[in-house]
mmCIF file as gemmi writes it, N, C-alpha and C atoms, coordinates in Angstrom:
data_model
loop_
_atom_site.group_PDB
_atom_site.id
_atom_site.type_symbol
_atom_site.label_atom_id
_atom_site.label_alt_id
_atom_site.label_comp_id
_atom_site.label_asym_id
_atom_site.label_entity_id
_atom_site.label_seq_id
_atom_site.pdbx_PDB_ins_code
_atom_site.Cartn_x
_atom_site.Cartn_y
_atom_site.Cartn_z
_atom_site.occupancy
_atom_site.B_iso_or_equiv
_atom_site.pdbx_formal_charge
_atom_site.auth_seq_id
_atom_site.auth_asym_id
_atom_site.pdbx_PDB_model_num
ATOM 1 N N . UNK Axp A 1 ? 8.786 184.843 201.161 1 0 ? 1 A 1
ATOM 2 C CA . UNK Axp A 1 ? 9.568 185.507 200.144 1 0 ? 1 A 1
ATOM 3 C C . UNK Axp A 1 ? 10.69 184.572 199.679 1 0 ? 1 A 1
ATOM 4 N N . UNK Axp A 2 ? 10.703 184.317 198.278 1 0 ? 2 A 1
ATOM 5 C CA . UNK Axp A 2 ? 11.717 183.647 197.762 1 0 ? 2 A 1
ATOM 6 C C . UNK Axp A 2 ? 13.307 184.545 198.192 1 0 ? 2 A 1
ATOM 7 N N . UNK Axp A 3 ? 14.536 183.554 198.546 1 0 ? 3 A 1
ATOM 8 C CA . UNK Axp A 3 ? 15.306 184.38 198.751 1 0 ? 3 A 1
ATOM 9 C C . UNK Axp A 3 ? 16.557 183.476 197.942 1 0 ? 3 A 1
ATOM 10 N N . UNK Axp A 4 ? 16.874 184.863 197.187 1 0 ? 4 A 1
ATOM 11 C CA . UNK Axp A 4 ? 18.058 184.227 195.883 1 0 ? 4 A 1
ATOM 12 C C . UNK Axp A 4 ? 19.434 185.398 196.29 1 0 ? 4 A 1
ATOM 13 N N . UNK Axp A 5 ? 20.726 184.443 196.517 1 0 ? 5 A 1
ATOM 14 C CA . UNK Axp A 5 ? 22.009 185.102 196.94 1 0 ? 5 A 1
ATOM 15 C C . UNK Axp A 5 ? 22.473 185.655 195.226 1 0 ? 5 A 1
ATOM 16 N N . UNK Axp A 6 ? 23.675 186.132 195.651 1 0 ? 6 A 1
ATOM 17 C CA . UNK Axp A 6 ? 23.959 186.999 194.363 1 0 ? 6 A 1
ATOM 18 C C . UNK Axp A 6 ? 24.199 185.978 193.196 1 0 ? 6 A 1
ATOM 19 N N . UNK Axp A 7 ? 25.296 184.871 193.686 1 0 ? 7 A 1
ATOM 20 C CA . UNK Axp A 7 ? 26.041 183.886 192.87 1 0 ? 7 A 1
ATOM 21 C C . UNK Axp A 7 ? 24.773 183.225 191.972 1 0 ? 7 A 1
ATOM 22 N N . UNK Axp A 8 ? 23.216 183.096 192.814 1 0 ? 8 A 1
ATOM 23 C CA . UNK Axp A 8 ? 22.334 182.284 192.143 1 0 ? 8 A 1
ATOM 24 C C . UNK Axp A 8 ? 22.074 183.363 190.875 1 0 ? 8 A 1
ATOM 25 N N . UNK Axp A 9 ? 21.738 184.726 191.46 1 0 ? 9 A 1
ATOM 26 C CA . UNK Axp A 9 ? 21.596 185.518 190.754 1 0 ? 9 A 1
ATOM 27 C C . UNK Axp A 9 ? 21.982 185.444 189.588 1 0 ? 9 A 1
ATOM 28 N N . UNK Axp A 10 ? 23.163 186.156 189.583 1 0 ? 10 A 1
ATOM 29 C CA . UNK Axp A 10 ? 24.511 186.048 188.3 1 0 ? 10 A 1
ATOM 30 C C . UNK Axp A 10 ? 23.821 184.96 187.677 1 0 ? 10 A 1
ATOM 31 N N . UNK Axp A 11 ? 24.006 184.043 188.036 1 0 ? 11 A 1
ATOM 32 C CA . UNK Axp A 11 ? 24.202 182.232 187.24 1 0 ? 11 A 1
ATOM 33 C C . UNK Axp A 11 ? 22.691 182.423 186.729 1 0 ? 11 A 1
ATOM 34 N N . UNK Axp A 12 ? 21.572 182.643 187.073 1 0 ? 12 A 1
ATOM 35 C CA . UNK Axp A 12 ? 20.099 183.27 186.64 1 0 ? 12 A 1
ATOM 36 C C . UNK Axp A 12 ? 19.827 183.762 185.534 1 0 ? 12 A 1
ATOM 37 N N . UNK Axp A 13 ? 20.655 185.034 185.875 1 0 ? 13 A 1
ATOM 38 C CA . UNK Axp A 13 ? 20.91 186.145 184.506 1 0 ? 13 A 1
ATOM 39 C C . UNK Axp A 13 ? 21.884 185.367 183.557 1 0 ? 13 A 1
ATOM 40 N N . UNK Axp A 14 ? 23.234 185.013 183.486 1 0 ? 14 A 1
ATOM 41 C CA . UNK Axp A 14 ? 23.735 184.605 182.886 1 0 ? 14 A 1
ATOM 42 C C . UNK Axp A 14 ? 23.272 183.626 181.357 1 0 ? 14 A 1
ATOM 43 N N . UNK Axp A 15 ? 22.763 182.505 182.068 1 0 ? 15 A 1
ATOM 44 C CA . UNK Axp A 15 ? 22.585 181.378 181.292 1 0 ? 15 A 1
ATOM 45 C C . UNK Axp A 15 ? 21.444 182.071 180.123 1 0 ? 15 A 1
ATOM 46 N N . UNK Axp A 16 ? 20.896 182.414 180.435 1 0 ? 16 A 1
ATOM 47 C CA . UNK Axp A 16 ? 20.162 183.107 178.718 1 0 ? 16 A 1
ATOM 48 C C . UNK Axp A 16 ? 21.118 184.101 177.92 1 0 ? 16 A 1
ATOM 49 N N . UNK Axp A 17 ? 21.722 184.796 178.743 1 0 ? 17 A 1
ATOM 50 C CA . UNK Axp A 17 ? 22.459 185.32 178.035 1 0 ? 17 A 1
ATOM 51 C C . UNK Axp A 17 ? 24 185.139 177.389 1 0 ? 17 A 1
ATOM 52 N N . UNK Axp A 18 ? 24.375 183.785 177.455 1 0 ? 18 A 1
ATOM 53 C CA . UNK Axp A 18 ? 25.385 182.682 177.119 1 0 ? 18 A 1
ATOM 54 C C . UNK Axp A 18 ? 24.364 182.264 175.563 1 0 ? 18 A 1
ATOM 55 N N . UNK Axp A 19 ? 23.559 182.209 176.16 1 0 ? 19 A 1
ATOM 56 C CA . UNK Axp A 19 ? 22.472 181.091 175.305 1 0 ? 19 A 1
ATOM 57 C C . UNK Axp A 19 ? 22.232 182.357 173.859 1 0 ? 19 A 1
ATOM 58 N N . UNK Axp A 20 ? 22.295 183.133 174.253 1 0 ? 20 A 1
ATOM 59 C CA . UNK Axp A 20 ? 21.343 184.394 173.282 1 0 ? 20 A 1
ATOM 60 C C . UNK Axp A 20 ? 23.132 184.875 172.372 1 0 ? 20 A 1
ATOM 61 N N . UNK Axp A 21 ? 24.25 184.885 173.392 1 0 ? 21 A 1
ATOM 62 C CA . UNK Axp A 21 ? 25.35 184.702 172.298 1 0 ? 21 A 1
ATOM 63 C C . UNK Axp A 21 ? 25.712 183.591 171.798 1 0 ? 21 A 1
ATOM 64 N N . UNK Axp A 22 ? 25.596 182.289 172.283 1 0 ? 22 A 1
ATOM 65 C CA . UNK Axp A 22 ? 25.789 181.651 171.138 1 0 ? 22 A 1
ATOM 66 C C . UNK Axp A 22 ? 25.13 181.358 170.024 1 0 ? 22 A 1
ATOM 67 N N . UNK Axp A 23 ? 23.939 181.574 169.547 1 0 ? 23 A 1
ATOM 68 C CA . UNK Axp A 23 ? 22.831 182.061 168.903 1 0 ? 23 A 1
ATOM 69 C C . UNK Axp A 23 ? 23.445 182.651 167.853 1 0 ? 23 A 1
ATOM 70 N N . UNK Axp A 24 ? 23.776 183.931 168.661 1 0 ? 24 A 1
ATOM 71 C CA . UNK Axp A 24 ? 24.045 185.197 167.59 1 0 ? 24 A 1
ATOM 72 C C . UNK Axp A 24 ? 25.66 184.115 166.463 1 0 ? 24 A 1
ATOM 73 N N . UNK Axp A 25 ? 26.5 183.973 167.825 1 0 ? 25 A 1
ATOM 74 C CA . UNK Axp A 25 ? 27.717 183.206 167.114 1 0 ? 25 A 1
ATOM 75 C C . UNK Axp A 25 ? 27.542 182.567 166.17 1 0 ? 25 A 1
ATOM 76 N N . UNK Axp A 26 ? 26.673 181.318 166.142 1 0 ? 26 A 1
ATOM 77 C CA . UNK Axp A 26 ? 26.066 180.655 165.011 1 0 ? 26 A 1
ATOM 78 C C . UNK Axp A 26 ? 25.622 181.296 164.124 1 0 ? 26 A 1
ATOM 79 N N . UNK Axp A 27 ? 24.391 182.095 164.14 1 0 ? 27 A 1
ATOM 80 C CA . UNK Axp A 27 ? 24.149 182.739 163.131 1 0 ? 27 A 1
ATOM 81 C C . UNK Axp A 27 ? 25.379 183.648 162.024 1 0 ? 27 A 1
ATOM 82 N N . UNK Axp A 28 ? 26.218 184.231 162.94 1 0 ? 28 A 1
ATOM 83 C CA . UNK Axp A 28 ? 27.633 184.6 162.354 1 0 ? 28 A 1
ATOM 84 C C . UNK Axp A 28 ? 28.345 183.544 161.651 1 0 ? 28 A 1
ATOM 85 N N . UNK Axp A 29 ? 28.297 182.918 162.098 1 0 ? 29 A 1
ATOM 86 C CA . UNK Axp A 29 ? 29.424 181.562 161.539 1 0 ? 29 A 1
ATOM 87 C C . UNK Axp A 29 ? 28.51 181.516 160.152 1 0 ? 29 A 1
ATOM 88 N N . UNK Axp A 30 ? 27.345 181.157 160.388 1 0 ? 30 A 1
ATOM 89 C CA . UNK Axp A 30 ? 26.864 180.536 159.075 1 0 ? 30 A 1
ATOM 90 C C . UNK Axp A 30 ? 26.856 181.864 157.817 1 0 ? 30 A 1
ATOM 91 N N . UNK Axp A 31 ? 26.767 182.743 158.35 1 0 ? 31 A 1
ATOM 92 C CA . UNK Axp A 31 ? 26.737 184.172 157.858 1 0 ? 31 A 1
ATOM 93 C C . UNK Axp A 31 ? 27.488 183.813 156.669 1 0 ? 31 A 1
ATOM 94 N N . UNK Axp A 32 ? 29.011 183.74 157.489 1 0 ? 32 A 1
ATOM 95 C CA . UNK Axp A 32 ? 30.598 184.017 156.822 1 0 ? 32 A 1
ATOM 96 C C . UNK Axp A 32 ? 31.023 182.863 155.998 1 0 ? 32 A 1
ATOM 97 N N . UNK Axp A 33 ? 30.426 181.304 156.761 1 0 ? 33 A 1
ATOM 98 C CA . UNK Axp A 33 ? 31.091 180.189 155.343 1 0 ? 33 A 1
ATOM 99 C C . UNK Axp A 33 ? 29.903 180.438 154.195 1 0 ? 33 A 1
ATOM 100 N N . UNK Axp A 34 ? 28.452 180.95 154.432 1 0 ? 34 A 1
ATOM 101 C CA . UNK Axp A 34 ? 27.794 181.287 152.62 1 0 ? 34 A 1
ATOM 102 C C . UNK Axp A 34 ? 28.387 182.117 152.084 1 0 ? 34 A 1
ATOM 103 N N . UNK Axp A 35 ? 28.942 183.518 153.097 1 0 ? 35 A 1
ATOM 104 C CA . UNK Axp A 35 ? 29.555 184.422 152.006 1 0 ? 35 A 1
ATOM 105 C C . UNK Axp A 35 ? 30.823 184.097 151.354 1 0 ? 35 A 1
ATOM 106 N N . UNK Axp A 36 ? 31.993 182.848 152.025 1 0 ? 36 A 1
ATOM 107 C CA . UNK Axp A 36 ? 33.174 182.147 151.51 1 0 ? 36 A 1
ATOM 108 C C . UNK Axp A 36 ? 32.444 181.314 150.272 1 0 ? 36 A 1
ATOM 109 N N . UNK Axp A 37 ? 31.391 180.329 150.336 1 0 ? 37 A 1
ATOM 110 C CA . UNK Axp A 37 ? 31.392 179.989 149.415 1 0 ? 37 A 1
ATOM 111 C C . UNK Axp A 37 ? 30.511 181.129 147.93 1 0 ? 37 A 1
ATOM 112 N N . UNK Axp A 38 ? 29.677 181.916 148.186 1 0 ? 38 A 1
ATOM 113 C CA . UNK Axp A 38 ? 29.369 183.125 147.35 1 0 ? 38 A 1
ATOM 114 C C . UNK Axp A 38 ? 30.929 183.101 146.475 1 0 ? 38 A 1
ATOM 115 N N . UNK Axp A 39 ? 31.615 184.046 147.416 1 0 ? 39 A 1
ATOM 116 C CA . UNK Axp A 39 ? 33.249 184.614 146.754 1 0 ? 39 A 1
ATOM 117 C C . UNK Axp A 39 ? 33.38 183.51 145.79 1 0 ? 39 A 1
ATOM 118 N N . UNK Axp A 40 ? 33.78 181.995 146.229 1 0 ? 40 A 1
ATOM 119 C CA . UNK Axp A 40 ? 34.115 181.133 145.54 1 0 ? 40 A 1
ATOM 120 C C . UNK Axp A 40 ? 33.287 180.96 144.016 1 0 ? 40 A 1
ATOM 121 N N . UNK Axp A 41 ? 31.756 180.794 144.156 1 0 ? 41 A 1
ATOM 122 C CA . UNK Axp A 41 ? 31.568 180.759 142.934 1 0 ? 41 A 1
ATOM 123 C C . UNK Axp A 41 ? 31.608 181.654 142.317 1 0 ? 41 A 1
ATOM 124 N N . UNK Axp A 42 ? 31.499 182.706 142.554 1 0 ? 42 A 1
ATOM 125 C CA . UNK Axp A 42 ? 32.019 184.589 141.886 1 0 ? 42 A 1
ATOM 126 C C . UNK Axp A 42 ? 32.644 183.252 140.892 1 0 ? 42 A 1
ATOM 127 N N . UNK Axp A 43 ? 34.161 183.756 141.913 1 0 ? 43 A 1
ATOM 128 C CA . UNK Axp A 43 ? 35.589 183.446 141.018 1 0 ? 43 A 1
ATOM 129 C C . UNK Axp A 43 ? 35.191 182.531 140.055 1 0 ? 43 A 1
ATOM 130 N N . UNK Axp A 44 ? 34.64 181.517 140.058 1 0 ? 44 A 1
ATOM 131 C CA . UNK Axp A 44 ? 34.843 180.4 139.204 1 0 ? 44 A 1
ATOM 132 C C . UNK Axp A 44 ? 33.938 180.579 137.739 1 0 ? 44 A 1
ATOM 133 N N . UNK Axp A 45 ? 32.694 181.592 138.445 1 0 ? 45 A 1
ATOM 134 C CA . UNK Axp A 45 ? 31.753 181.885 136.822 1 0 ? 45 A 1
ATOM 135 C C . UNK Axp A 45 ? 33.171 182.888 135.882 1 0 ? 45 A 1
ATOM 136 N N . UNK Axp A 46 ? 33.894 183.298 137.238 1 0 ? 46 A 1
ATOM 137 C CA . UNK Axp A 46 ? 34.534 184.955 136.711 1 0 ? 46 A 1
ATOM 138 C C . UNK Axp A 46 ? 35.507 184.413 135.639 1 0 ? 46 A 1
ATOM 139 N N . UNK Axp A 47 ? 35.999 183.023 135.982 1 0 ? 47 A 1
ATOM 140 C CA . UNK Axp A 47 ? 37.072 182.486 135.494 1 0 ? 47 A 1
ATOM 141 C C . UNK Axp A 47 ? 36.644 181.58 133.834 1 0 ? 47 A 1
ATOM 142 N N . UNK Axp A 48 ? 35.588 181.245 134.296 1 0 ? 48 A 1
ATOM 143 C CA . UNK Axp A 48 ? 34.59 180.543 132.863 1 0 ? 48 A 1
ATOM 144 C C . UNK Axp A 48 ? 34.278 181.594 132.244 1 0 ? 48 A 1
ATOM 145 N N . UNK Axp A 49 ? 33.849 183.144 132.642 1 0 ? 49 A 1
ATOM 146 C CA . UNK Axp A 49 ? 33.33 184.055 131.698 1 0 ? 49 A 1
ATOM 147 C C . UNK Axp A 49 ? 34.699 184.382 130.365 1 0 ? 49 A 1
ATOM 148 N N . UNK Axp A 50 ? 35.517 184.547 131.382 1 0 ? 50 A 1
ATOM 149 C CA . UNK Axp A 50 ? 37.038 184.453 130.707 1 0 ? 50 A 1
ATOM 150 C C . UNK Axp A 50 ? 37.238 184.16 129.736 1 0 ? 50 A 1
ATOM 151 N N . UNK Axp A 51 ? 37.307 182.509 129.746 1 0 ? 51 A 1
ATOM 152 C CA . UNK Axp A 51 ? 37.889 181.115 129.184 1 0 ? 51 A 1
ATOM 153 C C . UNK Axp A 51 ? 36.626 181.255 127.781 1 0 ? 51 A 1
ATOM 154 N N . UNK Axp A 52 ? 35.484 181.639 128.352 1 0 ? 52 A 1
ATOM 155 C CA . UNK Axp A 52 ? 34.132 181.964 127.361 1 0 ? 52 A 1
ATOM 156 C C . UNK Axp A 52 ? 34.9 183.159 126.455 1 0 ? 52 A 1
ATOM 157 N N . UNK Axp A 53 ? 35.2 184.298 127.033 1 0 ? 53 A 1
ATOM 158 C CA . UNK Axp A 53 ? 35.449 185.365 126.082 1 0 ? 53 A 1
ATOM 159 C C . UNK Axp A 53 ? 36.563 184.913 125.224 1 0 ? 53 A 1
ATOM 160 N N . UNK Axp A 54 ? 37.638 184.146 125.422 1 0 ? 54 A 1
ATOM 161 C CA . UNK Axp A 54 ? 38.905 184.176 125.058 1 0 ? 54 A 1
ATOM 162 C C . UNK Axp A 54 ? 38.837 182.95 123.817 1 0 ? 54 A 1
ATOM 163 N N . UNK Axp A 55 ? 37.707 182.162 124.2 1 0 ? 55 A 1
ATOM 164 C CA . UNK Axp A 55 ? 37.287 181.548 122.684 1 0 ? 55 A 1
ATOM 165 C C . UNK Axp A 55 ? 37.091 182.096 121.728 1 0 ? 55 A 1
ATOM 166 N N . UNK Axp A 56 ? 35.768 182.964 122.134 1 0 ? 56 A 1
ATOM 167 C CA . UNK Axp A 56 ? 35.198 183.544 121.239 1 0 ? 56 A 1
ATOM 168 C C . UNK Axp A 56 ? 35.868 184.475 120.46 1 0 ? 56 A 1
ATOM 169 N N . UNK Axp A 57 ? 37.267 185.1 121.24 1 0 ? 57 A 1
ATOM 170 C CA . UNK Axp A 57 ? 38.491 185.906 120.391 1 0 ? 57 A 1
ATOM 171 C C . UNK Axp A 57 ? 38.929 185 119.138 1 0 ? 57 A 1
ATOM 172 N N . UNK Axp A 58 ? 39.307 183.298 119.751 1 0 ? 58 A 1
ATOM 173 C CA . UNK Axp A 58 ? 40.065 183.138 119.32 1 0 ? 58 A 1
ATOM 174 C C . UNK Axp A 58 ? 39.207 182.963 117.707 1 0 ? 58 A 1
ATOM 175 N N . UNK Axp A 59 ? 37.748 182.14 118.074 1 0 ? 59 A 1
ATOM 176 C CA . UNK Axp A 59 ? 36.932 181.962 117.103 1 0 ? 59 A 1
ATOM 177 C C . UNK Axp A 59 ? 36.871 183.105 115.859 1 0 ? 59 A 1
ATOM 178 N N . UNK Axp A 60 ? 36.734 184.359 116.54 1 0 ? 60 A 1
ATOM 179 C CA . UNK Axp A 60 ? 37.041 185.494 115.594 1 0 ? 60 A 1
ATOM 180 C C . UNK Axp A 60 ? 37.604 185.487 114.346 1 0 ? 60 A 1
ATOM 181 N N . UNK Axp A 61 ? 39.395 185.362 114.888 1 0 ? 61 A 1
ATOM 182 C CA . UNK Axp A 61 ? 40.137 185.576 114.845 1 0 ? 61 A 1
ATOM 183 C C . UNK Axp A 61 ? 40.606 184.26 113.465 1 0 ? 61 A 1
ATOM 184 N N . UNK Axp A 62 ? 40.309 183.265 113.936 1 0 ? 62 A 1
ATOM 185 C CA . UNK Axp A 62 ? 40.07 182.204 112.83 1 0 ? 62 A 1
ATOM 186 C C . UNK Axp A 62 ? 39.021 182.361 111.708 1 0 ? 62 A 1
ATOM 187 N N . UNK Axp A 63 ? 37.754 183.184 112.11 1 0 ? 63 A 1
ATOM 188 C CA . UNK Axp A 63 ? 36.916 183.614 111.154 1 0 ? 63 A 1
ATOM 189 C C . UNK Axp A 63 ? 37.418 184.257 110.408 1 0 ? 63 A 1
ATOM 190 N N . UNK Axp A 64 ? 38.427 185.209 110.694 1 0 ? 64 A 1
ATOM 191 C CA . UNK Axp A 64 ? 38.809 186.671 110.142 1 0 ? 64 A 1
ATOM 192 C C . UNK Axp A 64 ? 39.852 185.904 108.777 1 0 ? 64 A 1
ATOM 193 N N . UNK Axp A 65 ? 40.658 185.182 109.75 1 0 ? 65 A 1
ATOM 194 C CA . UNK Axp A 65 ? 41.666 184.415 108.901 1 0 ? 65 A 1
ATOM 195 C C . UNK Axp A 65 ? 41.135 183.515 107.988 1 0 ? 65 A 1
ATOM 196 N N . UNK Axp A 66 ? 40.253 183.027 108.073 1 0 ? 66 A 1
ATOM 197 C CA . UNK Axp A 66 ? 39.831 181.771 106.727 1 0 ? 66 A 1
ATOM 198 C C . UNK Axp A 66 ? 39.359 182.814 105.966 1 0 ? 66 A 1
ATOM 199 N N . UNK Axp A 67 ? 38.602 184.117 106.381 1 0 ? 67 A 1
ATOM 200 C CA . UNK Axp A 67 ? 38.066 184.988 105.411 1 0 ? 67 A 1
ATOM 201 C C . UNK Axp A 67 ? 38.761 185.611 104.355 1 0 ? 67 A 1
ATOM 202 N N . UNK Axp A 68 ? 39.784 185.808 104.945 1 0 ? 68 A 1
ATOM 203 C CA . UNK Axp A 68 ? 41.126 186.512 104.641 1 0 ? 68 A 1
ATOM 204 C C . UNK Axp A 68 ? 41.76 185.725 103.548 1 0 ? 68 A 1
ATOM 205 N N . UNK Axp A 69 ? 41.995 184.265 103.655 1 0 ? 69 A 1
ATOM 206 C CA . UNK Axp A 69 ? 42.409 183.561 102.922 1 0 ? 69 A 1
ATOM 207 C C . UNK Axp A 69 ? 41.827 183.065 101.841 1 0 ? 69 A 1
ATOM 208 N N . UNK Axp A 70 ? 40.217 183.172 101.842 1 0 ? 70 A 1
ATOM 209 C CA . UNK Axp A 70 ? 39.553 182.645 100.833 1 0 ? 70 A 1
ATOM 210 C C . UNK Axp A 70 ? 39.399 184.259 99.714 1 0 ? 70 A 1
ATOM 211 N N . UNK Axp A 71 ? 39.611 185.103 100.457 1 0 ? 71 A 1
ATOM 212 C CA . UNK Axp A 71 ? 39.678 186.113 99.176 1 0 ? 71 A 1
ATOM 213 C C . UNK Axp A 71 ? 40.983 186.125 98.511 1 0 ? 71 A 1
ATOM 214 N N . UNK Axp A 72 ? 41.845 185.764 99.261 1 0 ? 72 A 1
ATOM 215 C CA . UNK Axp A 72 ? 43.447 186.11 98.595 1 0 ? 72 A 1
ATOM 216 C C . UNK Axp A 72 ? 42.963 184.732 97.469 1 0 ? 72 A 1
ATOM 217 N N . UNK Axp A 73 ? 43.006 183.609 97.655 1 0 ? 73 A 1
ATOM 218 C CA . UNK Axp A 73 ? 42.374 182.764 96.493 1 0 ? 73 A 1
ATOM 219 C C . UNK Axp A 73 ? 41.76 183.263 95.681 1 0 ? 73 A 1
């Protein structure tokens, strides 16, 4: 009969299950910097959609005005 004391025991059980959380840890880690960089490009289309709309005001807005001016002529 194989004979295993507790300490071997423990240390037996243990090591896969060290092994099986750092696993999970990693997988977490990598989880959280794709979803940091996700957020990041959000913001940055969010910030170009912007800068996009706020042309196109201004473009308007110059349309409206040359229009404006070529009838008063």
């Amino acid at each position: 009969m194989i004979e295993i004391n507790i300490g071997a025991l423990v240390v037996l059980l243990g090591i896969p299950t060290a092994a099986t959380g750092f696993c999970f840890w990693m997988l977490e880690h990598r989880i959280q910097k794709r979803e940091k960089q996700k957020e990041a490009e959000e913001a940055k289309r969010q910030k170009e959609a912007a800068a996009r709309e706020r042309a196109r005001e201004d473009l308007q807005i110059i349309t409206i005005q040359g229009t404006s001016a070529a009838i008063v002529h």
